[in-house]
C-alpha positions as CSV (number, residue, x, y, z in Angstrom):
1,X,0.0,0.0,0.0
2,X,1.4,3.3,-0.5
3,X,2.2,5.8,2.0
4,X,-0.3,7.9,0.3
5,X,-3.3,5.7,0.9
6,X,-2.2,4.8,4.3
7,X,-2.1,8.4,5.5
8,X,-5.6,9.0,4.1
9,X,-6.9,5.9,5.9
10,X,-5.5,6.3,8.8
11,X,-6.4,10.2,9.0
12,X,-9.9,9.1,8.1
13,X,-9.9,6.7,10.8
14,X,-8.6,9.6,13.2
15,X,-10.8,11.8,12.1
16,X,-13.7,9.9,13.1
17,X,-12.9,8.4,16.1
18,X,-12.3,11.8,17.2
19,X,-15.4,12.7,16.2
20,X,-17.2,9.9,18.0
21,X,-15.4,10.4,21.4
22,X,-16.4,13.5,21.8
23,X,-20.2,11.9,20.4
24,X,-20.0,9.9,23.1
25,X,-18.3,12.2,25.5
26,X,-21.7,14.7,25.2
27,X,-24.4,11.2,25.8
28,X,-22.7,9.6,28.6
29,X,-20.8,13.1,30.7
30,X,-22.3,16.2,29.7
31,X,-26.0,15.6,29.0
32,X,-26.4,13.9,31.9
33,X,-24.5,16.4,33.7
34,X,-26.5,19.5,32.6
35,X,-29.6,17.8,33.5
36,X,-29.1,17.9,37.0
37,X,-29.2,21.5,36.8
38,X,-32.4,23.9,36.8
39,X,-34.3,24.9,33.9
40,X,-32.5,28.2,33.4
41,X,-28.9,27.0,34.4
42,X,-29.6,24.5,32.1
43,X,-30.3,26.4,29.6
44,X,-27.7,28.5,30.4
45,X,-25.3,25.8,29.9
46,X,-26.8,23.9,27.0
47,X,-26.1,27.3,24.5
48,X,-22.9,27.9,25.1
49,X,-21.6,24.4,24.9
50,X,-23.8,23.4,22.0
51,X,-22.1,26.1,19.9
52,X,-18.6,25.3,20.4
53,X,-19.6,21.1,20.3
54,X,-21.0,21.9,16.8
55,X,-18.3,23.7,15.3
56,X,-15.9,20.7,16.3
57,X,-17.9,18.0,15.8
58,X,-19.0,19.8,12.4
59,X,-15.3,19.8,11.0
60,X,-14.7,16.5,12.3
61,X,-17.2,14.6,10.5
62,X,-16.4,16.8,7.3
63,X,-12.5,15.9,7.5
64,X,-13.1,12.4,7.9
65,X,-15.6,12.1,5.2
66,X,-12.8,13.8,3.0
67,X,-10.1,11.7,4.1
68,X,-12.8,8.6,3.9
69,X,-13.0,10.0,0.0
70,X,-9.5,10.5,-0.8
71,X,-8.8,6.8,0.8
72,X,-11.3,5.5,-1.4
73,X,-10.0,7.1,-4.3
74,X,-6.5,6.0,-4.0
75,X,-7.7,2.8,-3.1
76,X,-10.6,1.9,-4.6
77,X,-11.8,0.5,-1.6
78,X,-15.4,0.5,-0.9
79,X,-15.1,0.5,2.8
80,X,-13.4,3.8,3.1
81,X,-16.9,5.0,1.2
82,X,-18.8,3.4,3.2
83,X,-17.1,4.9,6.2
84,X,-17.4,8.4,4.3
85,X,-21.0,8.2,3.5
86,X,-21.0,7.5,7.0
87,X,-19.7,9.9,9.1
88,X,-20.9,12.5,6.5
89,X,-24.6,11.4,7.3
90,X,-24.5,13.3,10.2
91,X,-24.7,16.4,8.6
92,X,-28.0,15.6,6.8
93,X,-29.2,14.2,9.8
94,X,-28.1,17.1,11.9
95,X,-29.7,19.5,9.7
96,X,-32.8,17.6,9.2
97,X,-33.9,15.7,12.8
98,X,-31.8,17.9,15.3
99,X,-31.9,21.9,13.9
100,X,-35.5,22.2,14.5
101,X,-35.1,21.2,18.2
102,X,-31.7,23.1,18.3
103,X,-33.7,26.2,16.8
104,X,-36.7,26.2,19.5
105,X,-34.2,25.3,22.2
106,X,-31.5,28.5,21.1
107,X,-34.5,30.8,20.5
108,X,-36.1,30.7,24.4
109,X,-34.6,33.5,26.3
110,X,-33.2,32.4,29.6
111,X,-35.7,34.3,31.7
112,X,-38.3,31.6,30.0
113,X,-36.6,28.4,30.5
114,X,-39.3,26.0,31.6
115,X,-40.4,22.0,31.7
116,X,-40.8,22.1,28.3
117,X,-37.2,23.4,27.6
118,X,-35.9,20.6,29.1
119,X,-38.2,18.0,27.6
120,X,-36.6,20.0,24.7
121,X,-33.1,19.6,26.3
122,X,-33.9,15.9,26.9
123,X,-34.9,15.1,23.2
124,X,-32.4,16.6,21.8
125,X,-30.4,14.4,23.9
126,X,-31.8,11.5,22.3
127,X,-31.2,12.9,18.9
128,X,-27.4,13.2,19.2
129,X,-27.2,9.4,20.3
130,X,-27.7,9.0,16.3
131,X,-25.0,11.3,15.9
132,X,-23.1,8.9,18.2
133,X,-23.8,5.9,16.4
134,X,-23.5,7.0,13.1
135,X,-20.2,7.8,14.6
136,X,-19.4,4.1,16.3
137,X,-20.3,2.6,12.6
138,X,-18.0,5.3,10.6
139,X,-15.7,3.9,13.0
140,X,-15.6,0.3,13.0
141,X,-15.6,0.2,8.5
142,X,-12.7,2.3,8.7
143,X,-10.8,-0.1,11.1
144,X,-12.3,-2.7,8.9
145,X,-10.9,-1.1,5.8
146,X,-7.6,-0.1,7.6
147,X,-6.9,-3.5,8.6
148,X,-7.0,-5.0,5.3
């Protein structure tokens, strides 16, 4: 294999399992976390963080799916497209499932926070678990195509 490849796998595969740590990181430590809080502190807390989180996780998912891309070109493996189409799903799915929650949840002001903004807190929550997984699978069929 040439070095070329090799990098673009194994940057892929970095990439993503980046990008699932800190998927994971946000389900099992910081949702939980925040939800001990009141409504408004958890509102409070929930803007902030959800901006910087998106912005990482955002550019981790694209550079993975790149690398995924340029690993598939160079080696015409299908797993590293798989594991592209992957990882890249999350922005569809972001955009699609999660921004209309993400919308109503950024738009209360914190002087409103309420039970329904953290049932809203709560399924978003359940949302980014798909980010998670989509994550755990980008994963796995880039170790699978990396260990070829």
């Amino acid at each position: 294999m040439a070095l070329e490849s090799f990098m673009a796998e194994e940057l892929a595969l970095a990439t993503a399992a980046a990008f699932t740590g800190a998927a994971i990181y946000v389900n099992v430590a910081e949702q939980p976390a925040r939800l001990t809080l009141d409504n408004k502190a958890l509102l409070a807390q929930w803007q902030p963080s959800y901006a910087r989180g998106f912005a990482m996780q955002a550019s981790l998912a694209l550079a993975s799916a790149l690398f995924g891309l340029l690993a598939f070109w160079l080696t015409r493996d299908w797993r590293s497209l798989v594991g592209a189409a992957l990882i890249f799903a999350n922005w569809p799915y972001t955009l699609l499932a999660i921004l209309p929650v993400n919308k109503r949840i950024a738009a209360t002001p914190l002087d409103a926070a309420n039970a329904e903004t953290r049932g809203l807190i709560e399924a978003w929550g359940r949302l980014h678990a798909g980010r998670s997984a989509l994550g755990v699978l980008a994963t796995l069929v880039y170790l699978w195509a990396a260990s070829a």
